[in-house]
C-alpha positions as CSV (number, residue, x, y, z in Angstrom):
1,X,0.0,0.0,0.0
2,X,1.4,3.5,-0.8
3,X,1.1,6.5,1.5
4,X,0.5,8.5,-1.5
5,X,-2.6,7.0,-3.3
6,X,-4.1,7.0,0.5
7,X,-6.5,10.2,1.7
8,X,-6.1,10.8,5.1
9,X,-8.9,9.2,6.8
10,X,-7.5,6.3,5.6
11,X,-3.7,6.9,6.5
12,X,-5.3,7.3,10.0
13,X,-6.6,4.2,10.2
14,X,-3.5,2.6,8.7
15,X,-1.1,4.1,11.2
16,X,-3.2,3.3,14.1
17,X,-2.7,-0.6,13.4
18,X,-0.1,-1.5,15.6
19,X,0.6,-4.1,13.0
20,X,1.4,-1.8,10.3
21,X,5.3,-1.8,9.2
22,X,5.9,1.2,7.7
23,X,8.6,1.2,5.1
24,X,10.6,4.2,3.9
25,X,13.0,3.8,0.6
26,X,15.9,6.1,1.3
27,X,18.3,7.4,-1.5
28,X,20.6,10.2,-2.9
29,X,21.4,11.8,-6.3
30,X,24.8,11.5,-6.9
31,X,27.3,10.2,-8.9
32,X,27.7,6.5,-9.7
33,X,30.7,5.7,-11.6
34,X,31.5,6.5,-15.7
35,X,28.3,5.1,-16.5
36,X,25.9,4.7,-13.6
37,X,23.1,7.2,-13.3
38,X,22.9,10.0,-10.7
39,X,19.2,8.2,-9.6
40,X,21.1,5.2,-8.8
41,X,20.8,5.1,-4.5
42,X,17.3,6.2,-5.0
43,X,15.5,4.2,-8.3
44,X,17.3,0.8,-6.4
45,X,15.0,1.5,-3.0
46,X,12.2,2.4,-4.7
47,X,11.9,-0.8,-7.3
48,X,12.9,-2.9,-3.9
49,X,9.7,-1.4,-1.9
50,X,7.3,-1.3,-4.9
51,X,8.1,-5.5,-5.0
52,X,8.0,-5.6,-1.2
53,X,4.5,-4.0,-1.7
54,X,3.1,-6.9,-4.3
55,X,4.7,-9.6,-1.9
56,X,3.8,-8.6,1.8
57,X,1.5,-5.6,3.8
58,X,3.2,-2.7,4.0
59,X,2.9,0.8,4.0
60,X,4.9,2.6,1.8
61,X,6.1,6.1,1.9
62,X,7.1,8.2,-1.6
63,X,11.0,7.8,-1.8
64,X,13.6,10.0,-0.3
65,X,15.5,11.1,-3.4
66,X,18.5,13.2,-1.6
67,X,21.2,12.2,0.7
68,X,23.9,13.2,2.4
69,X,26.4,13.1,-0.7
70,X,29.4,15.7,0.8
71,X,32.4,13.1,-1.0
72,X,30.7,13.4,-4.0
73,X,30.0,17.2,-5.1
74,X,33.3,18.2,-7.4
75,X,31.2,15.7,-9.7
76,X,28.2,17.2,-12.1
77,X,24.6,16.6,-11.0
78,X,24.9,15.8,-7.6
79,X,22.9,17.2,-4.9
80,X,24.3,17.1,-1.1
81,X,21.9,17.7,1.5
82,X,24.3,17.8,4.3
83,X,24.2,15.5,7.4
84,X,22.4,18.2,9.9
85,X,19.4,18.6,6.5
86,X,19.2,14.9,6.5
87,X,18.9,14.5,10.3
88,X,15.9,16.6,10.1
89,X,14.3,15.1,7.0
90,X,14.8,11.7,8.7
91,X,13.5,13.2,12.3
92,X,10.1,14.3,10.1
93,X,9.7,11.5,8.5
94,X,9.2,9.3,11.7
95,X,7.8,11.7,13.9
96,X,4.7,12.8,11.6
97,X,4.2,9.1,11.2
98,X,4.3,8.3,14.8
99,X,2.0,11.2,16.0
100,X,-0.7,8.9,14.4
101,X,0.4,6.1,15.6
102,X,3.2,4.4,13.5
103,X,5.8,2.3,15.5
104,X,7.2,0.2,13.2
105,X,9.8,1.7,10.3
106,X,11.5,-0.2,7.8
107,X,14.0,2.2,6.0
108,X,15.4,0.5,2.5
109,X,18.9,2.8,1.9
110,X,20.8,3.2,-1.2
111,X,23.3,5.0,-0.4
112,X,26.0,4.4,3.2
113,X,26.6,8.2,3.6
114,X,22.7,8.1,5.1
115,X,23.6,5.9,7.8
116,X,24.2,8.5,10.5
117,X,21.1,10.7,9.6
118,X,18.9,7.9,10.0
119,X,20.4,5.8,13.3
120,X,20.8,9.2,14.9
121,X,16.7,10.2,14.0
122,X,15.5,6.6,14.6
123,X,17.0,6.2,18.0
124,X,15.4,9.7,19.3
125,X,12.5,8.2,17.8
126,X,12.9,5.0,19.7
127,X,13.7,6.6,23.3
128,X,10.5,8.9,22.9
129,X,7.7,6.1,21.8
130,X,9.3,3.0,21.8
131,X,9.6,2.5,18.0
132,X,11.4,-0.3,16.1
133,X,13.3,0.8,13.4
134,X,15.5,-0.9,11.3
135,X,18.0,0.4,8.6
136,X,18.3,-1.9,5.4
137,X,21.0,-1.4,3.2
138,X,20.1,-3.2,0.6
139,X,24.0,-3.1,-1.3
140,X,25.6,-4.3,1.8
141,X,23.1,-7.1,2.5
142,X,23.4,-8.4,-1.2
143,X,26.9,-10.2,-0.6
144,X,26.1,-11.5,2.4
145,X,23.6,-13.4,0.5
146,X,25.4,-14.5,-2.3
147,X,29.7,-13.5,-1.9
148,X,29.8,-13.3,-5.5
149,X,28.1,-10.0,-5.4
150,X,30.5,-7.6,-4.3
151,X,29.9,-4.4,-3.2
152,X,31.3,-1.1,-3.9
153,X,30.3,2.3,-5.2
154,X,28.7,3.1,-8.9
155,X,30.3,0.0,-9.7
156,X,29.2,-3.1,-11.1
157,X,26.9,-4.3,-8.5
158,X,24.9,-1.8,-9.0
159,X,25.2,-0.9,-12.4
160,X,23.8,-4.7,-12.9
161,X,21.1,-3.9,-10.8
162,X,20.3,-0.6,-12.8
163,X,20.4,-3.1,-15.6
164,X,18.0,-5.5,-14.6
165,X,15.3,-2.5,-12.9
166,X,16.1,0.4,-15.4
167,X,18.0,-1.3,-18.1
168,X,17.4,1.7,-20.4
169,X,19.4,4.0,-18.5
170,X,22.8,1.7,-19.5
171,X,24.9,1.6,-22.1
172,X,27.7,-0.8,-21.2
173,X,29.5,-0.4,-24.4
174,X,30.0,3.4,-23.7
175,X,31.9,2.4,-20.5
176,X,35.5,3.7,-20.2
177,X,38.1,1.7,-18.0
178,X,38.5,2.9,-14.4
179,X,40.9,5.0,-13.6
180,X,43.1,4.7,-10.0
181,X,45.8,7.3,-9.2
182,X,46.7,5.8,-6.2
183,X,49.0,7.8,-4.1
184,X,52.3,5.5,-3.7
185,X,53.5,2.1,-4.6
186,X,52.4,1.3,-1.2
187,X,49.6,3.3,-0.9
188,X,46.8,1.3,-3.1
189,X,43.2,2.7,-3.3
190,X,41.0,0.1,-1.9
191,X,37.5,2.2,-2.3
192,X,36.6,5.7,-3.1
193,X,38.2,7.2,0.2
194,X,39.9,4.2,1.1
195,X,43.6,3.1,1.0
196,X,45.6,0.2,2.0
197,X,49.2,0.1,3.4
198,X,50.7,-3.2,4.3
199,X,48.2,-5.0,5.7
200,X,45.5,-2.6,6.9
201,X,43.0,-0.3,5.3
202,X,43.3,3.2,6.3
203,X,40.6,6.3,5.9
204,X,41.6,8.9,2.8
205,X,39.8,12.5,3.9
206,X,40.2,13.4,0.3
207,X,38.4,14.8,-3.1
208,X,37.2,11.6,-4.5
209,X,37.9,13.0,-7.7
210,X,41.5,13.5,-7.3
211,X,42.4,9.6,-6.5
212,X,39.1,8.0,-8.7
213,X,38.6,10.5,-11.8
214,X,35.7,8.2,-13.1
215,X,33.6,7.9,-9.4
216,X,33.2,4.4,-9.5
217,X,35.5,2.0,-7.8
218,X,35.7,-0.8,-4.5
219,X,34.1,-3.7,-6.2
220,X,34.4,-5.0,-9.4
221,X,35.1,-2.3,-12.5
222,X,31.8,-1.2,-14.2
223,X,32.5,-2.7,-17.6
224,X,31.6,-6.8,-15.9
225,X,28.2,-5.4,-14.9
226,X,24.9,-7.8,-16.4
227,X,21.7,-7.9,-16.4
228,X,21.5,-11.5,-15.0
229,X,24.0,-10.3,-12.5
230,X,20.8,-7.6,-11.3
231,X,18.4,-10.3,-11.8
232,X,19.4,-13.0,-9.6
233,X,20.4,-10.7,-6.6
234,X,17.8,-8.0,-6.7
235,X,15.6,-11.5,-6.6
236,X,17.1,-12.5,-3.5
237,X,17.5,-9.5,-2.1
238,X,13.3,-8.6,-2.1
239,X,12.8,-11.9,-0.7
240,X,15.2,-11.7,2.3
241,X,13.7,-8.2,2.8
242,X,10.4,-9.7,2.6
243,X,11.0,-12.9,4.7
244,X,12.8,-10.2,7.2
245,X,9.5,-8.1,7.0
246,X,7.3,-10.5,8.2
247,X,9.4,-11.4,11.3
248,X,9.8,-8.2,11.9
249,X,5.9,-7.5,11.9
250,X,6.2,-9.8,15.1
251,X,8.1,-8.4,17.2
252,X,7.1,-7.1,20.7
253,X,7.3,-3.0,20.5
254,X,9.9,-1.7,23.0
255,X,8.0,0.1,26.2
């Protein structure tokens, strides 16, 4: 069920079930690699949700299309709400919801630089009402279900997913070949802001742009991306997320 297509009489009687999972899909509009679209962290949650929806009873809220996307602004088209912004669009979000009488919140994330915003607005939710809320990110699930999938960022993971969801919005023949200027012959990029020396990774507080000129990088290089690749694990990944759903559903609220 979507939020959106509800009036509000009948939002009111949805939120007051105290069975009613609410789930939010979470995003941002920013770079994803030399080929990846800038809708990438948001069009992901969305298609996740809108098969959760045909599979299980939820209610679902009209995506979250802008993130906290500070490492990734010296490339065109991306839109950074800042980490204090997001805290309060997060803090909205599950407090309008909750005033009538929602206390269960399923947030489906695209993108990691979210994280904070939404574990820093869900636990004041949590304290004040005894909410559950649980943070799903979907990317970071995937090769925990399957190792094969690796994760990185506006690589091909989720250039395969765009391909299987959106598969108009990729032209893998256009693809260049990644670019790394790492920073030493024993300082190796690892991830956009990540860099390995001997036998530990180390945090880069850095321009992306300077050490990964194309944006994508941490997984497997853009150009391997498929659409069977998307298939399979955006397939497993709605069923876990539905299978998780349910379970969740059951679970005692916290007083």
């Amino acid at each position: 069920m979507q939020l959106a297509h509800l009036n509000w009489r009948q939002a009111q009687e949805k939120l007051a079930d105290p069975n009613t999972v609410v789930v939010i899909p979470v995003g941002s509009t920013e770079q994803h690699g030399p080929i990846g679209p800038l809708g990438t962290d948001w069009l992901i949650p969305q298609w996740i949700t809108a098969e959760m929806e045909k599979r299980t009873d939820i209610l679902v809220t009209p995506v979250i299309p802008f993130g906290v996307a500070t490492h990734h602004t010296s490339f065109a088209g991306t839109i950074d709400m800042g980490l204090e912004t997001m805290i309060d669009i997060m803090r909205g979000v599950f407090q309008n919801l909750a005033k009538h009488g929602a206390r269960r919140f399923i947030v489906v994330n695209g993108h990691g630089g979210n994280d904070p915003a939404i574990e820093k607005a869900g636990l004041e939710l949590a304290r004040e009402t005894g909410a559950l809320i649980t943070l799903l990110d979907w990317w970071g699930i995937a090769p925990e279900l399957n190792k094969i999938w690796t994760t990185g960022h506006g690589d091909a993971q989720e250039v395969s997913a765009i391909m299987h969801i959106k598969p108009e919005l990729i032209d893998i023949a256009s693809c260049p070949e990644t670019t790394v200027n790492d920073l030493s012959d024993k300082l190796h990029f690892t991830h956009l802001s990540s860099v390995k020396f001997g036998d530990a990774h180390i945090k880069l507080v850095r321009d992306i742009k300077k050490g990964i000129p194309m944006g994508g990088f941490g997984g497997i290089d853009s150009q391997k991306a498929n659409a069977e690749w998307g298939k399979d694990m955006m397939q497993a990944v709605v069923d876990y997320f539905v299978a998780f759903t349910e379970e969740f559903r059951r679970l005692p609220l916290d007083k």
